[in-house]
Biopython code that builds the backbone (N, CA, C, O; Angstrom):
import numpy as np
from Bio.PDB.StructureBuilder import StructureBuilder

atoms = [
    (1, "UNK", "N", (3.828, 31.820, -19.535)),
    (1, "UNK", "CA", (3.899, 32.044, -18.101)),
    (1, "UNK", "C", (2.626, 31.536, -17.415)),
    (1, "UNK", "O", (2.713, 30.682, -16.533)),
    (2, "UNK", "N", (1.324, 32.093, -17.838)),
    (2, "UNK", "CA", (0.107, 31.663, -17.132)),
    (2, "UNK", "C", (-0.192, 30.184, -17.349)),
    (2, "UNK", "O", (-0.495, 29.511, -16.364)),
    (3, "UNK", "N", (-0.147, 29.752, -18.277)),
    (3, "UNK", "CA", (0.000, 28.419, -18.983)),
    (3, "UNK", "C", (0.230, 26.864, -17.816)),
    (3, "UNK", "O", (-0.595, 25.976, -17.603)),
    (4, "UNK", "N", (1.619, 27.010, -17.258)),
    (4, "UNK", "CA", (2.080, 26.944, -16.397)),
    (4, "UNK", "C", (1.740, 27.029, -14.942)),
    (4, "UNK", "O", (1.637, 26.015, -14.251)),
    (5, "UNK", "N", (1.504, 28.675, -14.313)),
    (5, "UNK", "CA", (1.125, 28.492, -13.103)),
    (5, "UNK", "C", (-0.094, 28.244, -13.001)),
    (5, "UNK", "O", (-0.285, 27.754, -11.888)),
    (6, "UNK", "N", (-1.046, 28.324, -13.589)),
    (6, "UNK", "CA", (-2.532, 27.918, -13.190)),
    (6, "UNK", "C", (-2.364, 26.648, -12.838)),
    (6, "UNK", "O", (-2.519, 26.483, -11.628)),
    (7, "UNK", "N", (-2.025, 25.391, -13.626)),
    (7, "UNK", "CA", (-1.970, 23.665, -13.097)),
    (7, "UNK", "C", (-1.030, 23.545, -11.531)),
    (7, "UNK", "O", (-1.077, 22.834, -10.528)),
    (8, "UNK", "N", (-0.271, 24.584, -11.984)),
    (8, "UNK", "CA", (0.690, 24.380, -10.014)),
    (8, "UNK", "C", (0.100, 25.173, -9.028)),
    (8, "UNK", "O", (0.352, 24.998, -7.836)),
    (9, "UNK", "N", (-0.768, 26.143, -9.487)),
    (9, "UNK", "CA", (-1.472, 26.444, -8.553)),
    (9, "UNK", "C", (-2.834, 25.575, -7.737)),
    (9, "UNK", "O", (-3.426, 25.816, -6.685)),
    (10, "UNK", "N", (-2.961, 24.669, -8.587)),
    (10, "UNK", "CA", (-4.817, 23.835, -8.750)),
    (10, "UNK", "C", (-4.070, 23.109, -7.839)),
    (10, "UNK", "O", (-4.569, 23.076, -6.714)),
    (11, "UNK", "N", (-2.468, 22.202, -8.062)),
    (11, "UNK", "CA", (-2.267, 20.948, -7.591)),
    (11, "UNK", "C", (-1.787, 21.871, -6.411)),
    (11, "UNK", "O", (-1.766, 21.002, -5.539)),
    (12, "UNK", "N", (-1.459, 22.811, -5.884)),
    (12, "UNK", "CA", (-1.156, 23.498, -4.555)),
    (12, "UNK", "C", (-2.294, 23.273, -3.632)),
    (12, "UNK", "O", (-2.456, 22.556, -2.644)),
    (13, "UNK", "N", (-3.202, 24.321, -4.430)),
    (13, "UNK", "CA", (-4.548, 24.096, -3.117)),
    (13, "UNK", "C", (-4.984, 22.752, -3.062)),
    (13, "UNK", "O", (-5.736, 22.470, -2.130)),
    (14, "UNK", "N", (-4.631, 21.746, -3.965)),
    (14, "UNK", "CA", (-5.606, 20.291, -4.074)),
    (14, "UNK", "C", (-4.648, 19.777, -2.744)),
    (14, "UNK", "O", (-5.075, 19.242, -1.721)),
    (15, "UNK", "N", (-3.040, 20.144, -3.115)),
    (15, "UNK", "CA", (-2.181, 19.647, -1.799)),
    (15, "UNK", "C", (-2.884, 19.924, -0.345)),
    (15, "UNK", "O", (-3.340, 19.048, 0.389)),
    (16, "UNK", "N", (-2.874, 21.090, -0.134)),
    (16, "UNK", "CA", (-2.971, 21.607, 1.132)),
    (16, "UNK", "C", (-4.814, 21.583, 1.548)),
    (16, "UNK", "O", (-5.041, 22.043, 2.667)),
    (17, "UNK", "N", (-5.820, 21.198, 0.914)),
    (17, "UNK", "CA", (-7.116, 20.290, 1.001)),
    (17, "UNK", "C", (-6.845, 19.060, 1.466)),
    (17, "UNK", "O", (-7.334, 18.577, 2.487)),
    (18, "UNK", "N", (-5.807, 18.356, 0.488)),
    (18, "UNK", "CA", (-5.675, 16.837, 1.520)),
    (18, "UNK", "C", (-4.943, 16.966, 2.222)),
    (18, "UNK", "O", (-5.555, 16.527, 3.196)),
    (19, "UNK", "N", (-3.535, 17.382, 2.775)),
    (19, "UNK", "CA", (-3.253, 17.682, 4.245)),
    (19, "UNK", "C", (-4.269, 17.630, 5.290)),
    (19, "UNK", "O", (-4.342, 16.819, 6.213)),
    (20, "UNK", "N", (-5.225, 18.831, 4.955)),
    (20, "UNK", "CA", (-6.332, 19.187, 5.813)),
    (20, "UNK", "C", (-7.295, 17.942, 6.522)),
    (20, "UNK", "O", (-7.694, 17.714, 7.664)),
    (21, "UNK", "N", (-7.451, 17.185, 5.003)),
    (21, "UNK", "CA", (-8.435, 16.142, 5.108)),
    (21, "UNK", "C", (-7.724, 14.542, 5.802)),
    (21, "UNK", "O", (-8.409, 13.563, 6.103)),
    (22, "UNK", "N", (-6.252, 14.641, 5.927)),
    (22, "UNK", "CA", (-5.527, 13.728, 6.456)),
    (22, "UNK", "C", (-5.807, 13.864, 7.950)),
    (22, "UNK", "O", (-6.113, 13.101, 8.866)),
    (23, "UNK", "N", (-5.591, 15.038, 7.812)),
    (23, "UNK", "CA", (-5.676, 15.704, 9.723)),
    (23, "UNK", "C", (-6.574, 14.966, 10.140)),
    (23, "UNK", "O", (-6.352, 14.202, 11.080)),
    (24, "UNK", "N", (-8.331, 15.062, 9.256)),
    (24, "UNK", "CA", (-9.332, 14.976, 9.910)),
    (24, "UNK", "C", (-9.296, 13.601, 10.446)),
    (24, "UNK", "O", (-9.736, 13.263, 11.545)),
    (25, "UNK", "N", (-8.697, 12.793, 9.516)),
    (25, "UNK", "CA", (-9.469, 11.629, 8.737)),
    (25, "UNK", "C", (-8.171, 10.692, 10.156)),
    (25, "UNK", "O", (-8.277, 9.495, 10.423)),
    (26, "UNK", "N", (-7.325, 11.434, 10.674)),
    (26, "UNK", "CA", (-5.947, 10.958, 12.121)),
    (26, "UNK", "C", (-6.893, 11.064, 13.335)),
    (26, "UNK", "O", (-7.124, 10.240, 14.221)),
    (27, "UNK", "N", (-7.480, 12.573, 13.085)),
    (27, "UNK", "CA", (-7.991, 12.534, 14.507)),
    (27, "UNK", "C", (-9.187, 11.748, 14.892)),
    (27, "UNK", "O", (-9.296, 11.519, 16.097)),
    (28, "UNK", "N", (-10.295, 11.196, 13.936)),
    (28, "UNK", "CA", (-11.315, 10.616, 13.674)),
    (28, "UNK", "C", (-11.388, 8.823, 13.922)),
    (28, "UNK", "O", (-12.358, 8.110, 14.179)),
    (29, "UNK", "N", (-10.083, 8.516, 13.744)),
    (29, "UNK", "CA", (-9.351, 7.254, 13.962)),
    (29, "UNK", "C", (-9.706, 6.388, 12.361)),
    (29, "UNK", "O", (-9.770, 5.159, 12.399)),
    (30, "UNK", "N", (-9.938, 7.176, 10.914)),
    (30, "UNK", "CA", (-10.416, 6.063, 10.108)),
    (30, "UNK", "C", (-8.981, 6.150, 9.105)),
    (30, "UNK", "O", (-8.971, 5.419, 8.115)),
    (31, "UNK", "N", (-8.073, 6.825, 9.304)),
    (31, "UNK", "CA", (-7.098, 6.285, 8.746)),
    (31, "UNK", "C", (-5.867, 5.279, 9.545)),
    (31, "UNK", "O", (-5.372, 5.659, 10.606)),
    (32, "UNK", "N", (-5.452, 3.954, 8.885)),
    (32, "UNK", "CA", (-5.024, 2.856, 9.502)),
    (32, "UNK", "C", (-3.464, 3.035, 9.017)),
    (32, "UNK", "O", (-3.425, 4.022, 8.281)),
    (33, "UNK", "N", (-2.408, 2.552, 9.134)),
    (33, "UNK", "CA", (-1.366, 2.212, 8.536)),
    (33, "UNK", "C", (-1.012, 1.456, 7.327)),
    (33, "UNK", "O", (-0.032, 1.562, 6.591)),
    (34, "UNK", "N", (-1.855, 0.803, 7.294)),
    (34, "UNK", "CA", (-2.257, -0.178, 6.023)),
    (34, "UNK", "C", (-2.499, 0.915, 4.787)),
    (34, "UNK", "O", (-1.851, 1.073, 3.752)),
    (35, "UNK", "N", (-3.205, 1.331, 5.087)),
    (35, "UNK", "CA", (-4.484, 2.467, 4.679)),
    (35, "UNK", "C", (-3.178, 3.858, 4.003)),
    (35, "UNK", "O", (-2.721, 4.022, 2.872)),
    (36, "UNK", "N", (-3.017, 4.384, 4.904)),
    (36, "UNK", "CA", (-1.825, 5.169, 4.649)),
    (36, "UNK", "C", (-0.704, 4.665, 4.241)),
    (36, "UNK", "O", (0.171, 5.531, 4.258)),
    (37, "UNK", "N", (-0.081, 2.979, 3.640)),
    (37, "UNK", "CA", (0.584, 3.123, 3.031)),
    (37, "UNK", "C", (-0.174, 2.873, 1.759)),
    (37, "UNK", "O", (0.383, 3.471, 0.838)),
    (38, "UNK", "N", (-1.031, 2.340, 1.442)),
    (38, "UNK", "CA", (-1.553, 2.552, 0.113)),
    (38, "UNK", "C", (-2.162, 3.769, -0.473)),
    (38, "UNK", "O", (-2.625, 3.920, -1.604)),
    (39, "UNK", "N", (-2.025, 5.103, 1.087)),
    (39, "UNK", "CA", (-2.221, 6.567, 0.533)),
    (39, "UNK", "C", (-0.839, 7.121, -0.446)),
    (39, "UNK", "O", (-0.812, 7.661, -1.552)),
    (40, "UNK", "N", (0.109, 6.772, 0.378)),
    (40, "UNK", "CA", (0.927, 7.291, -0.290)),
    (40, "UNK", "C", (1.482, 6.840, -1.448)),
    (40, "UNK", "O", (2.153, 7.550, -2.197)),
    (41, "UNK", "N", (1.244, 5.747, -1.619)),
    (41, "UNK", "CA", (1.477, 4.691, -3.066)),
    (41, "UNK", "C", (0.645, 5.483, -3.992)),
    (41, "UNK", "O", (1.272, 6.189, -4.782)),
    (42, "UNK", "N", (-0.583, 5.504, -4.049)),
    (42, "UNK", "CA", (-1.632, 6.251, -4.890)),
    (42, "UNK", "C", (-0.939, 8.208, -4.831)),
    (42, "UNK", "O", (-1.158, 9.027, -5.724)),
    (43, "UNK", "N", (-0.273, 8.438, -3.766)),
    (43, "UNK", "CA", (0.266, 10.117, -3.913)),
    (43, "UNK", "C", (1.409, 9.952, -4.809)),
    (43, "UNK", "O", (1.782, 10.886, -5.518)),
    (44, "UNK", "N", (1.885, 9.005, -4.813)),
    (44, "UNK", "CA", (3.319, 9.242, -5.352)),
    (44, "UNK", "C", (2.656, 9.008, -7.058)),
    (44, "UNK", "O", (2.992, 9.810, -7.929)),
    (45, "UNK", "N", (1.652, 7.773, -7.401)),
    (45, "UNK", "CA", (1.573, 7.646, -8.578)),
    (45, "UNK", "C", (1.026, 8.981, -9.344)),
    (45, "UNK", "O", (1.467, 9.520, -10.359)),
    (46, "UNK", "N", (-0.031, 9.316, -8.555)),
    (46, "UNK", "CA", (-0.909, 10.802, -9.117)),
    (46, "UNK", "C", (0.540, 11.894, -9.344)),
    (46, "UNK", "O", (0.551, 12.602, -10.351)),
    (47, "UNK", "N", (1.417, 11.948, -8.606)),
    (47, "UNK", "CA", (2.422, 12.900, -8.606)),
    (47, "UNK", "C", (3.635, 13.120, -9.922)),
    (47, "UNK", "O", (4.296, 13.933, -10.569)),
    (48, "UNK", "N", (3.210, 11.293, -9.636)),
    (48, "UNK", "CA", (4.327, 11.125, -10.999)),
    (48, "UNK", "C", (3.277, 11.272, -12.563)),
    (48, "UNK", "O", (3.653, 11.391, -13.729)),
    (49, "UNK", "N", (1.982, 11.208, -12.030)),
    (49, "UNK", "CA", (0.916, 11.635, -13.326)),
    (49, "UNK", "C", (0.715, 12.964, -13.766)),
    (49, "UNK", "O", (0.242, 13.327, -14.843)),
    (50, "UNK", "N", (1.111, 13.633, -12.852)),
    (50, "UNK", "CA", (0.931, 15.156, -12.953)),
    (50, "UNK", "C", (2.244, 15.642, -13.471)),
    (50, "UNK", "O", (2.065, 16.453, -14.379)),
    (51, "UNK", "N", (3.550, 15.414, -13.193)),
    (51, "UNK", "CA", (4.697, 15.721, -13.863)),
    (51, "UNK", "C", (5.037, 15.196, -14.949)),
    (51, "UNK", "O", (6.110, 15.546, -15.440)),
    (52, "UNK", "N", (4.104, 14.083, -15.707)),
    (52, "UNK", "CA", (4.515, 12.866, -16.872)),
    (52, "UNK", "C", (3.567, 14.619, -17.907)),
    (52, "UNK", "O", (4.191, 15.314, -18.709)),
    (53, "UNK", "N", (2.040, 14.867, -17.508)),
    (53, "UNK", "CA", (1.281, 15.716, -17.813)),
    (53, "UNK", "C", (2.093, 17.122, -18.308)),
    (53, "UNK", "O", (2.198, 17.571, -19.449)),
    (54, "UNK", "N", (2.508, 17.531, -17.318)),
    (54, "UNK", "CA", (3.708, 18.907, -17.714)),
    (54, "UNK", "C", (4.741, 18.633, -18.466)),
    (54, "UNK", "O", (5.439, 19.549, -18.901)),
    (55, "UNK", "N", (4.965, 17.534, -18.698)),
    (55, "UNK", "CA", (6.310, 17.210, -19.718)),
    (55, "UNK", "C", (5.601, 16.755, -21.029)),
    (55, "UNK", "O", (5.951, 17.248, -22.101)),
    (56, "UNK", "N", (4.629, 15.839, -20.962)),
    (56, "UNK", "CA", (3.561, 15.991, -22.283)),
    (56, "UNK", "C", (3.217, 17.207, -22.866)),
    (56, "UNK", "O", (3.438, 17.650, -23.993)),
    (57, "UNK", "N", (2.496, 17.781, -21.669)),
    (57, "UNK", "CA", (1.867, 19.289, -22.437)),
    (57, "UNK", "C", (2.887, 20.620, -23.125)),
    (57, "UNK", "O", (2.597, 21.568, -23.855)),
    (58, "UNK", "N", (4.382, 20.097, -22.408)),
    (58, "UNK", "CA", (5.262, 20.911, -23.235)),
    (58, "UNK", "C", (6.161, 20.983, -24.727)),
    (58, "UNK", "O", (6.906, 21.810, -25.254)),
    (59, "UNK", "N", (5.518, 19.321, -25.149)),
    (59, "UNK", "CA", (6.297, 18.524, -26.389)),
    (59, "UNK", "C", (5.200, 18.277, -27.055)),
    (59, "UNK", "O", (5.284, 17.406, -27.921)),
    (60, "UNK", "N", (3.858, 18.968, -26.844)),
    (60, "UNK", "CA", (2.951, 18.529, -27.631)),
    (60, "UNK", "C", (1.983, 19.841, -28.442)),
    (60, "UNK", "O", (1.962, 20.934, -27.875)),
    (61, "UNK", "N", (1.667, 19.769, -28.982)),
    (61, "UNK", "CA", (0.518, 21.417, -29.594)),
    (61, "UNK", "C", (-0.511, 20.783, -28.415)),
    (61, "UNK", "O", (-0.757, 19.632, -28.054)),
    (62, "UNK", "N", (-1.168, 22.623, -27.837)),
    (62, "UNK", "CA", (-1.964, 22.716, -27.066)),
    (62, "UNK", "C", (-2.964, 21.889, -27.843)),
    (62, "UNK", "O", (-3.455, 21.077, -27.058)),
    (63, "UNK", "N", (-3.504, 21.746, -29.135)),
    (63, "UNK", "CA", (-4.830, 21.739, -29.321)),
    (63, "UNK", "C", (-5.150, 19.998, -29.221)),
    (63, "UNK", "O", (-6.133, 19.316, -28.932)),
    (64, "UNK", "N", (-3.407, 19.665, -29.729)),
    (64, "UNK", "CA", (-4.159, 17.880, -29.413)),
    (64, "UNK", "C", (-4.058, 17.869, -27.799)),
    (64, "UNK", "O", (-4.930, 17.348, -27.103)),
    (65, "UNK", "N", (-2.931, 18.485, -27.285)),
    (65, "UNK", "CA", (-2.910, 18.059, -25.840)),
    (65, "UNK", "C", (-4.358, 18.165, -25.445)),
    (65, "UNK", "O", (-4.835, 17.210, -24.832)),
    (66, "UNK", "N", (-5.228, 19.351, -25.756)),
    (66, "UNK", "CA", (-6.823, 19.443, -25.201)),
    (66, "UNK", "C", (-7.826, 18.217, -25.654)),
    (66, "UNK", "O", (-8.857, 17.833, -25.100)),
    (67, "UNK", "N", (-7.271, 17.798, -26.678)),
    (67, "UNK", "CA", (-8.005, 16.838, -27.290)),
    (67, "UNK", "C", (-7.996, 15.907, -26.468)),
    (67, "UNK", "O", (-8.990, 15.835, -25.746)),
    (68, "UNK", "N", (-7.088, 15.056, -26.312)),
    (68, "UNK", "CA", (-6.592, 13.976, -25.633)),
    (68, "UNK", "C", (-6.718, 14.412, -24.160)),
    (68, "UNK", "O", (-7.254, 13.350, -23.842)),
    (69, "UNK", "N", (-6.680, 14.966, -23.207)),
    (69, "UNK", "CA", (-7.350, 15.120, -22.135)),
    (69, "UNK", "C", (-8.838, 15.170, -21.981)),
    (69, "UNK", "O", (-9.414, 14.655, -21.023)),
    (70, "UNK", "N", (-9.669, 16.039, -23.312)),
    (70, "UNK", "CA", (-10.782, 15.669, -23.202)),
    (70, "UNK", "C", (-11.360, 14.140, -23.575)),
    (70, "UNK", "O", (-12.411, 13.605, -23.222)),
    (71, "UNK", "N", (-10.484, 13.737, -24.258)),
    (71, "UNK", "CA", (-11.414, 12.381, -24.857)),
    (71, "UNK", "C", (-10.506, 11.262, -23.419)),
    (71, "UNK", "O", (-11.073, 10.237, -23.040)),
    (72, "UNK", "N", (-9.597, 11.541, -23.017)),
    (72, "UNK", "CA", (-9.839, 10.931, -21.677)),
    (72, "UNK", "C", (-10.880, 11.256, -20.987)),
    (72, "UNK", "O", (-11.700, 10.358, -20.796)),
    (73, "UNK", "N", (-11.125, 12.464, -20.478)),
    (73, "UNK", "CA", (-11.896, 12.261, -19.596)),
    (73, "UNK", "C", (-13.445, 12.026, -19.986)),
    (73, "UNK", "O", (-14.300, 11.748, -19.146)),
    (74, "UNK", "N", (-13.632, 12.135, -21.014)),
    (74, "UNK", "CA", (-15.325, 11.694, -21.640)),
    (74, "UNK", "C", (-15.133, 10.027, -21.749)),
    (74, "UNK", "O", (-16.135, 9.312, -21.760)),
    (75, "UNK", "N", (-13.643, 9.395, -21.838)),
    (75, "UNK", "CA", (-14.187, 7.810, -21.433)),
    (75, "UNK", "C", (-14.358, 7.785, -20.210)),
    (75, "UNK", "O", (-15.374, 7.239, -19.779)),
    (76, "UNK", "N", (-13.261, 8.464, -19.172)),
    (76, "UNK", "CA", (-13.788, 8.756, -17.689)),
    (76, "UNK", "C", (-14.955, 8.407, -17.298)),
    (76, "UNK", "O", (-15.410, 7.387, -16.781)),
    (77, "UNK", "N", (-15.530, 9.754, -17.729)),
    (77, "UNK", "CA", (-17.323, 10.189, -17.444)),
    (77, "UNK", "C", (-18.447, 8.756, -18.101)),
    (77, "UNK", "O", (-19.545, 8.316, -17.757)),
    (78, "UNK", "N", (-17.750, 8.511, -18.857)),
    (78, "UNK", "CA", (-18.541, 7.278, -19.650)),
    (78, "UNK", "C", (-18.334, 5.720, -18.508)),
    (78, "UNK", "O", (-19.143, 4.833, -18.239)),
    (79, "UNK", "N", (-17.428, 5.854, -18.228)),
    (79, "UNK", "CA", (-17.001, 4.662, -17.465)),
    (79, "UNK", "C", (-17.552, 4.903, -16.224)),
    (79, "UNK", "O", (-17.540, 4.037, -15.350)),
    (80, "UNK", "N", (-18.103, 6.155, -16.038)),
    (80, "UNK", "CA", (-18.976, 6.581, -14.633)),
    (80, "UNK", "C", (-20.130, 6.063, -14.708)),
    (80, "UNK", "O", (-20.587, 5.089, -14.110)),
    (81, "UNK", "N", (-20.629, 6.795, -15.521)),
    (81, "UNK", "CA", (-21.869, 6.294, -16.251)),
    (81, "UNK", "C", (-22.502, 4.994, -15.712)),
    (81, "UNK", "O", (-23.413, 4.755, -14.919)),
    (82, "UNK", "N", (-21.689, 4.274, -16.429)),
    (82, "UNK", "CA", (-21.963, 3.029, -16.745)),
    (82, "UNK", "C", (-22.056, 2.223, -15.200)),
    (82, "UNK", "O", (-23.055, 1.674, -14.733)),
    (83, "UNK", "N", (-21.002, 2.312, -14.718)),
    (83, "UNK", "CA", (-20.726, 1.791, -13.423)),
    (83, "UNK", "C", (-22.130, 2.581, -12.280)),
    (83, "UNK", "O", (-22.427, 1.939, -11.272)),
    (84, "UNK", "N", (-22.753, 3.710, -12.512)),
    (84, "UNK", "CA", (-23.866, 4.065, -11.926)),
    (84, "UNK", "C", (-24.655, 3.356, -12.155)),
    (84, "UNK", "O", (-25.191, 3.040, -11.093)),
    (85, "UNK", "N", (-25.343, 2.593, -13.428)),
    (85, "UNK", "CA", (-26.350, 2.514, -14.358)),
    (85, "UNK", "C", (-26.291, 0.638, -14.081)),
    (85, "UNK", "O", (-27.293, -0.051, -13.893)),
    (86, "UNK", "N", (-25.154, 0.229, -14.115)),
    (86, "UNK", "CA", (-24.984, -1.214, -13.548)),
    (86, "UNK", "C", (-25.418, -1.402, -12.084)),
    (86, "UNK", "O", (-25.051, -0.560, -11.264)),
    (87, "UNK", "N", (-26.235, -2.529, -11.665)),
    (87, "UNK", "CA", (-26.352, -2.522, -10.995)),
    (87, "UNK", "C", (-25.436, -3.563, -9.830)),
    (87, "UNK", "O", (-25.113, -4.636, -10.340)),
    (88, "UNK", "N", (-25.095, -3.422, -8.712)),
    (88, "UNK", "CA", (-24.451, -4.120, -7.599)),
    (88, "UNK", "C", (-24.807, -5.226, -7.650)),
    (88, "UNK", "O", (-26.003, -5.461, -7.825)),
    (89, "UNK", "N", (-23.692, -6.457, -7.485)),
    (89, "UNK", "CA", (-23.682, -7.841, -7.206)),
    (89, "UNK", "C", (-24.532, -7.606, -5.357)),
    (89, "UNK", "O", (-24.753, -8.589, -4.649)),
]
sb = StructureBuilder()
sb.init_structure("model")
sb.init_model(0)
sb.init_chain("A")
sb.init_seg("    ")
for serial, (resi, resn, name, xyz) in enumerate(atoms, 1):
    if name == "N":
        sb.init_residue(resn, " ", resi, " ")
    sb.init_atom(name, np.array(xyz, "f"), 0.0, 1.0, " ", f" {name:<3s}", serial, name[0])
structure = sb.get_structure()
């Protein structure tokens, strides 16, 4: 049960943060049409990443699923890294 609602709860408030931040970002004039359709291209992919995630994490043992999210995100963090540490053309 908890398993479950904690990730739909995270992607709830993460929803209703960017709502918020759409608002700002309308009334401010820096979001374009252009702009907003490549928002929603990038919402729909993250969306379909997050439901690919819940259908993984239910066909898989928790302990590799943890695995494999962590060693994603430590190439993540590594690929941060790096891109800090490089310097700009």
């Amino acid at each position: 049960m908890f398993p479950t609602r904690y990730p739909r709860s995270i992607a709830i408030s993460f929803f209703i943060y960017k709502v918020a931040q759409l608002a700002a970002l309308v009334q401010f004039g820096l979001m374009t049409w252009p702009l907003f359709g490549l928002s929603v291209v990038a919402s729909g992919l993250s969306l379909g990443g997050f439901w690919l995630g819940l259908k993984v994490q239910d066909r898989v043992a928790q302990a590799i699923f943890n695995r494999a999210v962590l060693g994603f995100l430590t190439l993540l963090g590594g690929f941060l890294v790096f891109r800090a540490l490089t310097p700009s053309p």
